[in-house]
C-alpha positions as CSV (number, residue, x, y, z in Angstrom):
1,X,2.5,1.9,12.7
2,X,-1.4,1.9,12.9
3,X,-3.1,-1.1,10.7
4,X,-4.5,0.3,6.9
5,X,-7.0,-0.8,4.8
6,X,-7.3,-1.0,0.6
7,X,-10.0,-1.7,-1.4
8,X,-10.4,-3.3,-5.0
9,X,-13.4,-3.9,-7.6
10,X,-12.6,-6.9,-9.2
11,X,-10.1,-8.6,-6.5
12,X,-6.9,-8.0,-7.9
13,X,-5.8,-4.7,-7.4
14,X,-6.2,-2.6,-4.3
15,X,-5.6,0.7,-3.8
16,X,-5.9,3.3,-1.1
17,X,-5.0,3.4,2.6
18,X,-7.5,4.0,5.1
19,X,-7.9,3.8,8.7
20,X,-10.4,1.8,9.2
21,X,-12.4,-1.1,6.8
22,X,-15.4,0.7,7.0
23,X,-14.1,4.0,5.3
24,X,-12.5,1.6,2.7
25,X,-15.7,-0.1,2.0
26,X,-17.3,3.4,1.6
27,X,-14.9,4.8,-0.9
28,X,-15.1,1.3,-2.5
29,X,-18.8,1.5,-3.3
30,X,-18.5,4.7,-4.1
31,X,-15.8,4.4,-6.9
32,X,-18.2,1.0,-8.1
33,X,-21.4,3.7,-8.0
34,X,-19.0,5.8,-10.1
35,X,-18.7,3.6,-12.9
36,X,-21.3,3.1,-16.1
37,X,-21.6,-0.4,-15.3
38,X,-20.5,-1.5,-11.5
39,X,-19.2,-4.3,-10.1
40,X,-21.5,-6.5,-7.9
41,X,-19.2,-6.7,-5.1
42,X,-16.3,-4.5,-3.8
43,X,-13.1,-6.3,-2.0
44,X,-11.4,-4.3,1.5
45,X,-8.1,-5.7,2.8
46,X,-5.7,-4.6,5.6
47,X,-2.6,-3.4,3.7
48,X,0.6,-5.6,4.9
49,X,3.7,-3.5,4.4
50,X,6.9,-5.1,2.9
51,X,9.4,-6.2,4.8
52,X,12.7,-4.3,3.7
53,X,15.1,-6.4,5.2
54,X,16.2,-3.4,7.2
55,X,17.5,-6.3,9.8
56,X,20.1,-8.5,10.6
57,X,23.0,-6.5,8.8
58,X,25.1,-6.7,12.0
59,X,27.5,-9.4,11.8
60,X,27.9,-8.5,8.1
61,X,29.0,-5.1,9.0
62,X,31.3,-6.7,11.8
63,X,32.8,-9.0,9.5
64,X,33.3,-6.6,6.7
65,X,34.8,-4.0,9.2
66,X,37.3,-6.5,10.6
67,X,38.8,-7.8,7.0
68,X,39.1,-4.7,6.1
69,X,40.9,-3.3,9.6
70,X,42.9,-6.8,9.8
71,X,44.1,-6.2,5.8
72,X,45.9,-2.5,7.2
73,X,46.7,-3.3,10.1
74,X,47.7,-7.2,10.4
75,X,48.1,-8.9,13.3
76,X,47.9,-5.8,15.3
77,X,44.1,-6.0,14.9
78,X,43.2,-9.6,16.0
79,X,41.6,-8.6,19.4
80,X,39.3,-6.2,17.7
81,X,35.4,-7.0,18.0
82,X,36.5,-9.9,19.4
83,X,34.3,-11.4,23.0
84,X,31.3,-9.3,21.3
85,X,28.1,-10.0,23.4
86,X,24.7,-11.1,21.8
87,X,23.2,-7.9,23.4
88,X,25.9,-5.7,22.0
89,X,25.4,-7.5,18.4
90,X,21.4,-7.2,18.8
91,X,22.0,-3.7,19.6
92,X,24.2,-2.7,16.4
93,X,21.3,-4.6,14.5
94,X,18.6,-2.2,16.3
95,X,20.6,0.6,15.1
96,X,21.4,-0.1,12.1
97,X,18.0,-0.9,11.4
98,X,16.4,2.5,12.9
99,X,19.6,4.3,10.3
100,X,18.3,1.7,7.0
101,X,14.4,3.2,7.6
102,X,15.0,6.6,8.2
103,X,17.8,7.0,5.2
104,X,14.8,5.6,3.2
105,X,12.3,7.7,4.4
106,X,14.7,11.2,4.3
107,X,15.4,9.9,0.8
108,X,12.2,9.2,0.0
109,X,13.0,5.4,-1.3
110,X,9.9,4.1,1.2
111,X,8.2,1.5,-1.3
112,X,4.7,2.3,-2.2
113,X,3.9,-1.4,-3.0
114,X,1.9,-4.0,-0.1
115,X,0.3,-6.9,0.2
116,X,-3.2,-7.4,1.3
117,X,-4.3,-9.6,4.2
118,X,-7.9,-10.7,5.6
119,X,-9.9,-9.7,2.4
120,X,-13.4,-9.8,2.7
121,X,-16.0,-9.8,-0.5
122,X,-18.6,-7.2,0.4
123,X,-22.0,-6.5,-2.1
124,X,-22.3,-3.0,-4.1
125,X,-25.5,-1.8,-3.3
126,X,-27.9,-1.3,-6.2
127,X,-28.5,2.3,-7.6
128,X,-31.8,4.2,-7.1
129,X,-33.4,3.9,-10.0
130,X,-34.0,7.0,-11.7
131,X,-38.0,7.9,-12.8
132,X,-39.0,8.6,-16.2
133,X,-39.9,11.8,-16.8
134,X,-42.7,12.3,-18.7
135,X,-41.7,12.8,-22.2
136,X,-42.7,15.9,-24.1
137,X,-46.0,15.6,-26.5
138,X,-45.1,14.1,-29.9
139,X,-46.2,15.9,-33.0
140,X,-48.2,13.1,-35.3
141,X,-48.9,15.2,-38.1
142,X,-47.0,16.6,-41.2
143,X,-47.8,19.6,-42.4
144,X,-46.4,22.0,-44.6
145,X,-45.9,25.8,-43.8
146,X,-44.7,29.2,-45.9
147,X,-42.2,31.0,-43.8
148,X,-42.1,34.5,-44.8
């Protein structure tokens, strides 16, 4: 997964998910332009995704699977999963956690949430002003006219 950035105006908050800091410092002080009255400086951050825990379900699954074979069947099942290598329980971890992530993603259960590492402060730059235009004469006078 390639590294993200987010941005936020006021350093709580961050939204987005860009490819690189400098597009998420662009839409940043864009949004602040956007605003009647914009922050002075923008945040960017490179999005940290969650951990899901995805992992380390092996032995769990091994255990559970054994009870429940050793409940119906008894003694008859003591040498099953038995002499299991690391490899072969590092491997049913691998698997199991490929299985977890794609279920989520097929399901569409990924989280949306993150965390945000290595935030820098950057400053909005200010607006152009805008020039006056000149304003149109002003009448001094009253006066009074008969309309027909």
């Amino acid at each position: 997964m390639s590294m993200k950035y987010a941005y936020s105006l006021y350093g709580d908050r961050f939204t987005g998910a860009f490819d690189t800091a400098e597009e998420a410092l662009a839409a940043a002080v864009a949004k602040a332009n956007a605003l009647p009255e914009p922050p002075s400086t923008v945040f960017v951050g490179r999005i940290i995704p969650p951990n899901l825990h995805a992992h380390g379900h092996a032995r769990h699954v091994l255990r559970n699977m054994l009870d429940r074979v050793k409940a119906e069947y008894g003694e008859a099942a003591d040498a099953f999963l038995r002499n299991l290598t690391k490899q072969q329980v590092k491997a049913l971890d691998e698997t199991l956690e490929a299985g977890i992530l794609a279920w989520l993603r097929e399901n569409r259960l990924m989280p949306d949430y993150f965390r945000v590492g290595g935030i820098s402060e950057h400053p909005v730059p200010a607006r152009p002003m805008a020039v006056a235009q000149p304003a149109a004469p002003e009448v001094h006078s009253e006066g009074t006219q008969e309309l027909p």
